[in-house]
N, C-alpha and C positions, 0 to 999 in steps of 0.2 A: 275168180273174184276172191281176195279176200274175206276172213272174218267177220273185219272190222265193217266191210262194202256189205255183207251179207247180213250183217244186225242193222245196218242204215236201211236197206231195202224193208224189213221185215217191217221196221220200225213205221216207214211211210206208208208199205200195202195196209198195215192195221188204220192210221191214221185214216186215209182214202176210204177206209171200208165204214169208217162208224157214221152211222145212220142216210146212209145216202141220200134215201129215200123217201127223207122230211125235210117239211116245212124249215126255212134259214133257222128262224128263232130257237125251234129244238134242235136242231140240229146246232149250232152255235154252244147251247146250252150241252149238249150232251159231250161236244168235242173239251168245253173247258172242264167238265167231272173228266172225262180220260186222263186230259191234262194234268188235273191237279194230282187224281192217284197214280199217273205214273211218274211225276216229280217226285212224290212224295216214298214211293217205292226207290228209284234213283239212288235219292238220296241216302233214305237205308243201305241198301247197298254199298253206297261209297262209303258211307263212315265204317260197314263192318268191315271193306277191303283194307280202310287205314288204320283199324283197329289189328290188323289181322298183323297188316306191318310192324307198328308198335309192340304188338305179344311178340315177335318173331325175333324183335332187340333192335329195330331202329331207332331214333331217334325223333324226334318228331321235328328240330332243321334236316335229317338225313331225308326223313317222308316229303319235306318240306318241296329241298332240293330233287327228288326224285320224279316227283308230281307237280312242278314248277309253279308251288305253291310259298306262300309266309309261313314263316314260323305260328305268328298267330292266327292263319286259318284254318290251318293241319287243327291246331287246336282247339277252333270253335267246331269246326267237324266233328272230331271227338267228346264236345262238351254238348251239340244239339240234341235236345231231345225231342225224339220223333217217332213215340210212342203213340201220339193223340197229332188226327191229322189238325193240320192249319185250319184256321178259321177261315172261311168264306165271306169272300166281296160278294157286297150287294145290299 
């Protein structure tokens, strides 16, 4: 198995595992907070990787092109700020 097969695995056994054992409603509830923190971590993540490219001397069309992204998303990537999580539906 690849890497890449063995972080999807990992990724689903966690999912599968949160709260099995409640009621839809909490459980519903508790799968969208995972949701939202591990978006919201992702995220971080990605912008430091295309951060990391940028410090390294790319370009940010060279990032663009490499992560078969726009010019200007490479760049809102880099301008998000995602210090303070998202505000919540509801």
């Amino acid at each position: 198995m690849n890497d890449q097969s063995e972080e999807v695995r990992r990724v689903r056994d966690a999912i599968a595992a949160v709260a099995v054992d409640t009621p839809p409603a909490e459980r519903a509830r508790r799968l969208d907070a995972a949701m939202d923190a591990a978006t919201l971590e992702w995220r971080r993540r990605r912008q430091e990787a295309v951060q990391e490219m940028k410090d390294g001397g790319m370009t940010l069309r060279e990032i663009g092109k490499e992560l078969s992204l726009s010019f200007g998303r490479v760049r809102q990537i880099l301008a998000e700020d995602l210090s303070q999580p998202e505000a919540q539906d509801g």
